[in-house]
SERO-4910 file (N, C-alpha, C, O; in steps of 0.05 Angstrom, whole numbers):
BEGIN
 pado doro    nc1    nc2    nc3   cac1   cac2   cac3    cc1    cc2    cc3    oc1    oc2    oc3
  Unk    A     17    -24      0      0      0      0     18     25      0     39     27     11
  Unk    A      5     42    -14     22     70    -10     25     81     11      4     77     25
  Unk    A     43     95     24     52    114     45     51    141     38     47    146     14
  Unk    A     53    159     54     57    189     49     67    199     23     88    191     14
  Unk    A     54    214     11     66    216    -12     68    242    -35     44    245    -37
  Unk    A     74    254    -45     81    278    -58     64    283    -85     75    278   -106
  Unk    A     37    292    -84     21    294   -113     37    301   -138     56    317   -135
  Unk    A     33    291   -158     48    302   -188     44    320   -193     61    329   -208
  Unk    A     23    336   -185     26    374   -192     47    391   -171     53    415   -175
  Unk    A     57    376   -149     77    393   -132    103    381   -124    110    357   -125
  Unk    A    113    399   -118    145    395   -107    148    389    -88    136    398    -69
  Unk    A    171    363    -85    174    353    -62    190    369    -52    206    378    -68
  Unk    A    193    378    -21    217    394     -8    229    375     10    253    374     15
  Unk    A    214    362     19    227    334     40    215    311     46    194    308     34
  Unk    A    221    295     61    206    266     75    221    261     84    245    261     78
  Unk    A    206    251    106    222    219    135    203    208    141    180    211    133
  Unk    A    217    188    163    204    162    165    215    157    194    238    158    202
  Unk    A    195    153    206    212    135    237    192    111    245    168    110    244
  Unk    A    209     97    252    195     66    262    212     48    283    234     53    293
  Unk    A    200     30    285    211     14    289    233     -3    279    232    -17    258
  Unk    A    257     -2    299    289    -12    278    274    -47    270    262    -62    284
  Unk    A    282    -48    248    281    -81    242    246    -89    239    236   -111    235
  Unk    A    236    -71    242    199    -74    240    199    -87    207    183   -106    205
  Unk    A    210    -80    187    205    -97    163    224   -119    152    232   -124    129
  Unk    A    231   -131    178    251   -153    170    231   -182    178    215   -181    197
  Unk    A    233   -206    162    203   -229    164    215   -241    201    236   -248    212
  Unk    A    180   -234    206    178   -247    227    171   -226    248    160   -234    268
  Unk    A    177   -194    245    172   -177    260    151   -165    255    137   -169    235
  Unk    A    145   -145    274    125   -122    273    138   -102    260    162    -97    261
  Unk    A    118    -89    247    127    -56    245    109    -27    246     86    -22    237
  Unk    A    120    -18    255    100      2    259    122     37    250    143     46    258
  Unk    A    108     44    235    115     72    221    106     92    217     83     93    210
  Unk    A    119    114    220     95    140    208    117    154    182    142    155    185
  Unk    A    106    161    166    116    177    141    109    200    144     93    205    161
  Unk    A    119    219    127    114    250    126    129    267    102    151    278    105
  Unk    A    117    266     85    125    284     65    111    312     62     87    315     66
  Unk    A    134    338     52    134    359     60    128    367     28    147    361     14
  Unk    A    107    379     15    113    384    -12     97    418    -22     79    425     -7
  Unk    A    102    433    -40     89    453    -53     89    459    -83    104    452   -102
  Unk    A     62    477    -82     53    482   -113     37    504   -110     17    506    -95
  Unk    A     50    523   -128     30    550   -120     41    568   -103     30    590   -104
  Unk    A     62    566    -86     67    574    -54     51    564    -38     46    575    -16
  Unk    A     39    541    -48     14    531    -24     40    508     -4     62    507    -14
  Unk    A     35    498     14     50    475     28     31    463     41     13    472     56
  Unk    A     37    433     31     23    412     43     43    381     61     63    368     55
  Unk    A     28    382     78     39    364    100     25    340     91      0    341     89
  Unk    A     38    315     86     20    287     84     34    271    104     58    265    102
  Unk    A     12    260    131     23    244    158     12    217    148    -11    215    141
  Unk    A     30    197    148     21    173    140     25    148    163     45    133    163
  Unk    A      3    146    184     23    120    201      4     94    202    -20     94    203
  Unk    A     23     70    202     25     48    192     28     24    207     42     28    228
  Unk    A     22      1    204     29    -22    231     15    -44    219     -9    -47    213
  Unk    A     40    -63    219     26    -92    210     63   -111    220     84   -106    232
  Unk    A     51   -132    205     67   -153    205     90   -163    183     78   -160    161
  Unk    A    111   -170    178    133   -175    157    125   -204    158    128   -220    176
  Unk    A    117   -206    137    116   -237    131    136   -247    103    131   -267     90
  Unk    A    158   -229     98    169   -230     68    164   -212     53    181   -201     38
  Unk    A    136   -204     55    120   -184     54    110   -167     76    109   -179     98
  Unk    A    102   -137     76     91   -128     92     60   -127     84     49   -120     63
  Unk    A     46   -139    116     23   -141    120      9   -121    137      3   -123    161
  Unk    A      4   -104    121    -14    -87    131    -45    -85    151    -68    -85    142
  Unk    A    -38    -83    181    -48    -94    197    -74    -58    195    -98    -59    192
  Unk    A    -66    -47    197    -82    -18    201    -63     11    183    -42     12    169
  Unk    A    -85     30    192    -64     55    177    -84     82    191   -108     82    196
  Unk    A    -69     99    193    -85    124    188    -71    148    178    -47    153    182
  Unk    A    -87    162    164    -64    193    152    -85    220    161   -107    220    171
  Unk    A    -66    246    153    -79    258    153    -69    279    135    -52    269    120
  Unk    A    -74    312    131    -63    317    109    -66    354    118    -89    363    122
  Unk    A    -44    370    118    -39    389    136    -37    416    111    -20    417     93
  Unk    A    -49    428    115    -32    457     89    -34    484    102    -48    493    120
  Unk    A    -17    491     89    -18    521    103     -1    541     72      3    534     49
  Unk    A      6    569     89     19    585     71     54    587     66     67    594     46
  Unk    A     64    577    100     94    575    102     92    532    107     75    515    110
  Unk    A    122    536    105    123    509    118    119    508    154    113    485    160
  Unk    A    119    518    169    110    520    200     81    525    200     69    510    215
  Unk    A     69    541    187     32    538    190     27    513    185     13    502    201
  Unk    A     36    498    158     19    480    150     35    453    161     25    432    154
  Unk    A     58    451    176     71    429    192     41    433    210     21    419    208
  Unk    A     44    460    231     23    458    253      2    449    254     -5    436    273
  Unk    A    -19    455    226    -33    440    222    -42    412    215    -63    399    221
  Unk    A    -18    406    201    -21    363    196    -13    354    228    -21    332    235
  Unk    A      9    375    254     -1    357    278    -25    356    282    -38    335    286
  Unk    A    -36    379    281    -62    384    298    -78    361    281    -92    347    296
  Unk    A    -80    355    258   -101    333    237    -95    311    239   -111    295    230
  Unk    A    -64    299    255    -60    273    255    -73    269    286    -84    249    295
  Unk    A    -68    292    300    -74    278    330   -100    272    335   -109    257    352
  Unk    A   -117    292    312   -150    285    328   -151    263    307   -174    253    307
  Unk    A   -129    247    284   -146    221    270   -137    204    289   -148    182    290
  Unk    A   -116    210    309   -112    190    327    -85    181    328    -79    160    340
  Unk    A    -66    199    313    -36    189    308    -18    205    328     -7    227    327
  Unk    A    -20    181    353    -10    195    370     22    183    388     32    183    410
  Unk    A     25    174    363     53    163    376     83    180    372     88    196    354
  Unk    A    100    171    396    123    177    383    139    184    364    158    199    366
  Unk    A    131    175    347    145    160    311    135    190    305    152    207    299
  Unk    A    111    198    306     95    225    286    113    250    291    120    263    272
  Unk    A    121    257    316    139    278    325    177    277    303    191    291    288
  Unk    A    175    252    316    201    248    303    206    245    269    228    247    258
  Unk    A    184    241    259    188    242    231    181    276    224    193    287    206
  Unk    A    163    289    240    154    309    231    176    325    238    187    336    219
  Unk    A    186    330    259    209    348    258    224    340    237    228    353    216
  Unk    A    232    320    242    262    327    213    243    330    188    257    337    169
  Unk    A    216    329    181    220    332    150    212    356    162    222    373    147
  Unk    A    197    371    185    196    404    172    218    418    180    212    442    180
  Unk    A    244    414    188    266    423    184    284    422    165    305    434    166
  Unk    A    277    404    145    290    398    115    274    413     98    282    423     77
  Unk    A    247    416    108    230    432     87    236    463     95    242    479     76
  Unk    A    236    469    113    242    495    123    271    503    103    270    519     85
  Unk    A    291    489    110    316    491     97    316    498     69    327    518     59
  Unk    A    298    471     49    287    480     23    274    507     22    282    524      5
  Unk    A    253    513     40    248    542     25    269    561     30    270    580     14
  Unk    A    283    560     47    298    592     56    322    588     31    335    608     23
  Unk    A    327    557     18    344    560     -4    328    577    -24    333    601    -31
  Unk    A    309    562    -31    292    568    -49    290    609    -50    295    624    -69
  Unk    A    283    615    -32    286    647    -18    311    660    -33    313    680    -48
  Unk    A    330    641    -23    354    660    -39    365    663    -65    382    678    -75
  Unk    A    351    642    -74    355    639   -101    332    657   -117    340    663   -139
  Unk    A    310    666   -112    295    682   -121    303    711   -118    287    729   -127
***
């Protein structure tokens, strides 16, 4: 199944991922949250993707939930995909830690992006 992911009309600026170490090796659990940071327009959109099943060789997709955050900077619309993952219920660990680093890589992208304009 797909994870977090970056529409074809916009630009990716970042993504991470935190989980569990060894969660997709056969025989374990895994449990994940994704987060890609992307824009089009000057719009920015946050996509929270988290995830949890079983490695059977394959990963078995036991549940999921996402949610999907936008704003005008990259910090409005990070703020907002927390605030949309926590009331879908994505309230683990993993969400913080993927979300900081991708909205600090996205942050980074625009202020490049800034100077180059």
């Amino acid at each position: 199944m797909r994870t977090a992911y970056c529409p074809k009309s916009h630009e990716q600026m970042s993504s991470d991922s935190a989980g569990i170490a060894y969660g997709h090796v056969p025989g374990h659990q895994y449990h994940d949250v994704d987060v890609v940071v992307s824009r089009s327009g000057g719009k920015i959109r946050v996509h929270v993707c988290e995830s949890w099943g079983s490695a059977q060789g394959y990963d078995e997709e036991h549940g999921r939930r996402e949610a999907i955050g936008r704003g005008e900077t990259v910090a409005v619309a990070c703020a907002n995909a927390r605030q949309r993952a926590r009331d879908a219920g994505i309230t683990c660990e993993y969400m913080e830690q993927a979300m900081s680093k991708a909205e600090d890589a996205a942050q980074d992208a625009a202020d490049d992006l800034d100077t180059v304009e």
